[in-house]
C-alpha positions in Angstrom: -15.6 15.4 -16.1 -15.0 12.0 -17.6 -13.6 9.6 -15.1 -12.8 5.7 -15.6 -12.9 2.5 -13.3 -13.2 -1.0 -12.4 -14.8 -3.3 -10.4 -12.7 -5.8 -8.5 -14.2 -9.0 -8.7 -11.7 -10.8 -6.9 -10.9 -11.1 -3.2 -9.9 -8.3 -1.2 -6.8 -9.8 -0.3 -5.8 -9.8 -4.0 -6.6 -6.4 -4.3 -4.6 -5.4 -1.3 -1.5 -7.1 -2.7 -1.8 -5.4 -6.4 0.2 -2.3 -5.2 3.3 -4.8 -4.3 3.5 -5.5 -7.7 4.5 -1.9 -9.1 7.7 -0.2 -8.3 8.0 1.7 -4.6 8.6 5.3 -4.5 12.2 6.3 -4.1 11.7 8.2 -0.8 10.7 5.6 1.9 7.6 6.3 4.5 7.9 8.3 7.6 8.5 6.9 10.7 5.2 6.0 12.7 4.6 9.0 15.3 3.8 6.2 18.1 4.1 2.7 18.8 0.2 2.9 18.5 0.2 3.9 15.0 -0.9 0.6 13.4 -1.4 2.0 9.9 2.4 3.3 9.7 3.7 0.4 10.5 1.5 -1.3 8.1 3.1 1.1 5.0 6.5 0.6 6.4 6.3 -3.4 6.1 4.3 -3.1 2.7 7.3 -0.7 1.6 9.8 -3.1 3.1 8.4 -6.0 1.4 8.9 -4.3 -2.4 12.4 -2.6 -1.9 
């Protein structure tokens, strides 16, 4: 199996924010299950902020 990859050099914020540069996918996130459930709320305001 042949597989390909980079290293990021650059600071993790940076790397965080390269995903807000392609297009989101048409169907949005689900809802987060709980008021606890940090990382859904996370991908909701990441989808927010492309659409």
């Amino acid at each position: 199996m042949h597989h390909h990859g980079y290293l990021w050099t650059g600071p993790k914020e940076r790397f965080d924010n390269e995903a807000l540069r392609r297009p989101p996918h048409p169907d949005p996130p689900p809802a987060p299950v709980s008021d606890d459930d940090v990382k859904a709320e996370q991908l909701l305001k990441r989808y927010r902020e492309v659409a």
